[in-house]
SERO-4910 file (N, C-alpha, C, O; in steps of 0.05 Angstrom, whole numbers):
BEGIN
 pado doro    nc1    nc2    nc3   cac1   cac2   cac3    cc1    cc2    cc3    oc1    oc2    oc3
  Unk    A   -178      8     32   -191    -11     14   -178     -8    -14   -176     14    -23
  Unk    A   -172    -27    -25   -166    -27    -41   -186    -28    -73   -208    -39    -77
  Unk    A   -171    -15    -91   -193     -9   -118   -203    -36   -125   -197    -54   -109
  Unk    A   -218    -41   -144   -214    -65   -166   -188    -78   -183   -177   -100   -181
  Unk    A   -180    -50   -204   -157    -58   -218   -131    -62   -198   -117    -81   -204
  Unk    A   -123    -49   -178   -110    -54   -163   -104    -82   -149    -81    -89   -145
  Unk    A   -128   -100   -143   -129   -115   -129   -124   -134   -155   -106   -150   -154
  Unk    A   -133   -132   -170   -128   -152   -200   -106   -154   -207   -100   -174   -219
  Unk    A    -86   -134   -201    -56   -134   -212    -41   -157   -187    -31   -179   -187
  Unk    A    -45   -143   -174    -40   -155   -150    -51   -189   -146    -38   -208   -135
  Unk    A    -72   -190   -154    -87   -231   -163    -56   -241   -181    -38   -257   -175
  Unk    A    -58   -227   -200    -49   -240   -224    -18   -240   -217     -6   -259   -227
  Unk    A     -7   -225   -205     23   -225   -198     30   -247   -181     54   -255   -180
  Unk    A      9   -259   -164     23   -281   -141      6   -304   -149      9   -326   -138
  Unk    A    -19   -302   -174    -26   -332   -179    -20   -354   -183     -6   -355   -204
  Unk    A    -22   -380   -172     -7   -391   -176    -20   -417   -207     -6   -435   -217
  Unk    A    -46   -412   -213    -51   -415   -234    -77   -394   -240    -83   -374   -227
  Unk    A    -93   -407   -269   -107   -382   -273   -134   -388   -257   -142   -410   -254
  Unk    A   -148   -363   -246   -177   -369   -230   -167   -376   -197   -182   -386   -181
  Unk    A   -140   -369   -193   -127   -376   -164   -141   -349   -153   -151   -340   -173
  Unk    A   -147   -336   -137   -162   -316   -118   -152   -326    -89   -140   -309    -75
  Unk    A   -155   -344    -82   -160   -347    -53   -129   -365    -36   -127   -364    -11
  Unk    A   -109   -379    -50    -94   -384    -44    -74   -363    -15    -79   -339    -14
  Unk    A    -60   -372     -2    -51   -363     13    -31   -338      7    -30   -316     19
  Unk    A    -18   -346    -12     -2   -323    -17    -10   -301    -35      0   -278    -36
  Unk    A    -36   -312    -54    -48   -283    -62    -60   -270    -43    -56   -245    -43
  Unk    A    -77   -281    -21    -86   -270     17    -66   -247     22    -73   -224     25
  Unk    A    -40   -256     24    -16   -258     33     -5   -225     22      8   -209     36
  Unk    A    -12   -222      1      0   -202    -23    -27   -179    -22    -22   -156    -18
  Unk    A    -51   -188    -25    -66   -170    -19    -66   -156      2    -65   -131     -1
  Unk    A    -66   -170     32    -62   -160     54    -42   -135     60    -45   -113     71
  Unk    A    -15   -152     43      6   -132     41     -1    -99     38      2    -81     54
  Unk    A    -12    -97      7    -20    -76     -4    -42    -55     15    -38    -34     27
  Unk    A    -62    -70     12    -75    -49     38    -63    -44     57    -65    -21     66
  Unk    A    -42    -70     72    -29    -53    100     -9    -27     89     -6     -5    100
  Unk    A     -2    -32     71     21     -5     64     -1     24     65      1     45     77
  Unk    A    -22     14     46    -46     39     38    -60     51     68    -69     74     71
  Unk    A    -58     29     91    -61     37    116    -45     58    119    -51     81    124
  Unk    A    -21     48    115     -1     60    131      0     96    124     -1    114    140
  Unk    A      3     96     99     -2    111     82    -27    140     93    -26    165     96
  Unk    A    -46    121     96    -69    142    103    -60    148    131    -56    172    134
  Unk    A    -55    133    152    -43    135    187    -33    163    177    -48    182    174
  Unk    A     -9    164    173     13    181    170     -2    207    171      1    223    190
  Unk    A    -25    212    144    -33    232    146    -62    246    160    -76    266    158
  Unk    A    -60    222    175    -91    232    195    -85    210    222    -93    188    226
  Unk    A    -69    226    235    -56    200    263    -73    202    279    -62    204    301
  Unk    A   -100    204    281   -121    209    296   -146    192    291   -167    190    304
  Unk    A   -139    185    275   -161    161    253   -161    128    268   -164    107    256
  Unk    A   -158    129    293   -167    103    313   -178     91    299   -175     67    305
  Unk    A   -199     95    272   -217     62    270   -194     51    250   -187     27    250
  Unk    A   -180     73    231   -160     61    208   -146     37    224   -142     14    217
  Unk    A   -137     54    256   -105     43    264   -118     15    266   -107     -1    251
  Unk    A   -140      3    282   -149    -17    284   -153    -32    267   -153    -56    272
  Unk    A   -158    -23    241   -164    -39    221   -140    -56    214   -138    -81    212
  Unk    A   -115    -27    209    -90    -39    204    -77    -58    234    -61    -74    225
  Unk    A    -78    -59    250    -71    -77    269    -84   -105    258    -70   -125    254
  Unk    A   -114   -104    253   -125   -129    247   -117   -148    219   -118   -173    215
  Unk    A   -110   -124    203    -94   -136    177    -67   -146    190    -72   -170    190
  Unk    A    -51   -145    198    -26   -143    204    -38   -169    218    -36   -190    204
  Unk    A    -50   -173    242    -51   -199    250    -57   -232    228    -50   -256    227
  Unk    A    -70   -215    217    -87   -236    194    -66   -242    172    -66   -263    159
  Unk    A    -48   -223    168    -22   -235    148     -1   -248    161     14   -263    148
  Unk    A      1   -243    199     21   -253    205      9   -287    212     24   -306    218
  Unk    A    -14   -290    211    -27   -326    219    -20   -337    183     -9   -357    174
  Unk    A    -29   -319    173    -32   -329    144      1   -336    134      4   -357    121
  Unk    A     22   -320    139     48   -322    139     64   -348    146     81   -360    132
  Unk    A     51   -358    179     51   -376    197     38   -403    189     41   -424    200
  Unk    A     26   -398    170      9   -423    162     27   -433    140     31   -457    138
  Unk    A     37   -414    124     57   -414    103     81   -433    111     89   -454    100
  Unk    A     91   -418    133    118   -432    143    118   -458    145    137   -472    140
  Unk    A     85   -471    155     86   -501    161     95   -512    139     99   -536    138
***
């Protein structure tokens, strides 16, 4: 999960105007970040089954969101 300020840097870096939140590619960029912070935590507890699921479910949800992009 990601912090507050974290997730705000991250808004403001892919907005595409001001008060944008929900756009695809801020989705898109958020998703990113936590999947890495997934990954991150995996590495050091490879036993953590509910993480890996979580991160599978992110990873699906950026790859439709990606796909929706492409159209």
């Amino acid at each position: 999960m990601l912090d507050i300020k974290k997730k705000q840097t991250v808004i403001k870096k892919f907005q595409t105007h001001a008060g944008d939140t929900g756009s695809s590619e801020v989705q898109i960029a958020i998703l990113t970040t936590e999947i890495e912070e997934l990954i991150g935590h995996l590495k050091l507890h490879p036993k953590d089954h509910s993480s890996r699921r979580g991160l599978l479910r992110k990873v699906s949800a950026r790859r439709r969101l990606m796909r929706y992009l492409k159209k």
